[in-house]
N, C-alpha and C positions, 0 to 999 in steps of 0.2 A: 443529640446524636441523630434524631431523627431526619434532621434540617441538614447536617452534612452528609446524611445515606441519601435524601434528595440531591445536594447538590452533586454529588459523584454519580447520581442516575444520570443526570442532566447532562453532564459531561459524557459520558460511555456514549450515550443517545446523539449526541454531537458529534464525536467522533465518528461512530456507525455510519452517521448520515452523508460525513463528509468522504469520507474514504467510499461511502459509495457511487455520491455522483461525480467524483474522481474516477475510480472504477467505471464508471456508468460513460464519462468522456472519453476515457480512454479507449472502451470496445466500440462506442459509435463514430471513431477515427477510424478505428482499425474496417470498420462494417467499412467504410466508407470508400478506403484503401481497395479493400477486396474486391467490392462491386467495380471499381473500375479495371482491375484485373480481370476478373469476368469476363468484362464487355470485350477485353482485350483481347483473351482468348475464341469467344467468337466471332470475334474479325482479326483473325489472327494475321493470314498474309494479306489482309490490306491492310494494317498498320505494319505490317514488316515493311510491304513497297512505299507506302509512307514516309515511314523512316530513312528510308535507304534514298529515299529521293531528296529528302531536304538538306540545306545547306548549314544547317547548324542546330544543336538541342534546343535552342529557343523557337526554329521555325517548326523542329519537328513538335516540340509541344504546343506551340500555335493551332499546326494541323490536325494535330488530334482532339484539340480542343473543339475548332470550330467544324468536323466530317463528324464527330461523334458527343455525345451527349457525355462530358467527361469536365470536372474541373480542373486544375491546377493541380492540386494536390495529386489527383487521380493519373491526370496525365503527367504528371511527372514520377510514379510508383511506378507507372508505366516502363521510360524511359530509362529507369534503374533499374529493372527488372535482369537477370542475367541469361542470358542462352540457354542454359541450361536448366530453367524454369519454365521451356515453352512444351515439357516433354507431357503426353497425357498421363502422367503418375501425378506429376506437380498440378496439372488441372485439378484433378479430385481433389488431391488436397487443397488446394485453394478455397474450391466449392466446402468440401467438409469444413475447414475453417470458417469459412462465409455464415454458414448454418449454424454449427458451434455457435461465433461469436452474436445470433442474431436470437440466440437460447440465451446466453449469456446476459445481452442489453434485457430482453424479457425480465429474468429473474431480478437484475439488480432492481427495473422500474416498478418491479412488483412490493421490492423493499422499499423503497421509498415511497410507494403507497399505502403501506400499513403501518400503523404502531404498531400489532399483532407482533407482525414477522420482526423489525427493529428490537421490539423486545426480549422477542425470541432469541434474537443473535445475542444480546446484552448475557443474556442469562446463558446462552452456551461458554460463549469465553470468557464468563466469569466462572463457570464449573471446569471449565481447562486451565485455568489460573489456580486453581483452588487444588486439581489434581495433579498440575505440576508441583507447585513449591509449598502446599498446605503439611503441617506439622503439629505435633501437638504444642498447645498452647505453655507458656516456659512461666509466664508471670501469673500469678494468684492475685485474682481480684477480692478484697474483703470488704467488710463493709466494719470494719473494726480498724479506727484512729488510733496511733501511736507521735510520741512527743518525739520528734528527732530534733538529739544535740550536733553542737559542732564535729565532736569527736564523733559520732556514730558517720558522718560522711569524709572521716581522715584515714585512707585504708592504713592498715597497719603489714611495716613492711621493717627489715633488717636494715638499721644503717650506722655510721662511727662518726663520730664527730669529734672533730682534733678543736684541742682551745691552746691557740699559743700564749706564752710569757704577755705578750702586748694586747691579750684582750681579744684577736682576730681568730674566728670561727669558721670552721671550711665541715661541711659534712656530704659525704658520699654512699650512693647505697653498696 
């Protein structure tokens, strides 16, 4: 018993680990994302006149690439960005997201530096597993052996059994 509670440690620990730098990749895109939105917003009308100058989304993400310190990725979140994202409400929120998600990368790489903290999650959502579906236990464990026959595992249940003239048997419950 002991050897399968390690092996299902082992596993919960795996999972954790993976779903965090899942988690952990997923917020340092998004960081990634944002900081070029950032930058976008403090050069806001020269990447507009930018924009407006060039002759196709490929030159305009050229441009922005090679005036500003921006990758691919970045300059093109850019050019999807909508008009209606250049208002200063959408600024702060950008930035508040920025920050969030750079708390966020923090905590997960904190998990991933500790067994401490990994453990600590193991054993949270096993107490939230246990307080959702936990019940009282239905089976009796004994330490007292019993002989089971064939019949003690034939449930007993109401049925008719017709026998015809020629020997042939049909039974129904």
């Amino acid at each position: 018993m002991k050897r399968v509670l390690n092996y299902f440690l082992q596993h919960r620990r795996d999972v954790v680990l993976r779903r965090t730098r899942f988690e952990l990749r997923k917020a340092e895109e998004r960081a990634h994302i944002l900081e070029g939105l950032k930058i976008a917003f403090d050069h806001l009308d020269a990447i507009i006149t930018l924009i407006r100058a060039s002759k196709s989304p490929d030159e305009a993400k050229q441009g922005l690439m090679t005036t500003y310190p921006l990758t691919g990725i970045q300059a093109q979140a850019i050019l999807d960005m909508r008009l209606q994202r250049l208002t200063a409400l959408e600024r702060e929120k950008i930035v508040s997201e920025y920050r969030e998600t750079l708390k966020e990368i923090e905590r997960l790489k904190a998990i991933l530096g500790s067994e401490a903290l990994v453990s600590q999650i193991i054993r949270d959502e096993l107490l939230e597993i246990k307080s959702k579906y936990a019940d009282e236990r239905r089976t009796e464990i004994t330490s007292e052996t019993k002989e089971i026959s064939i019949e003690d595992l034939i449930t007993e249940e109401e049925m008719v059994i017709t026998l015809s003239h020629q020997g042939i048997s049909k039974g129904t419950h």
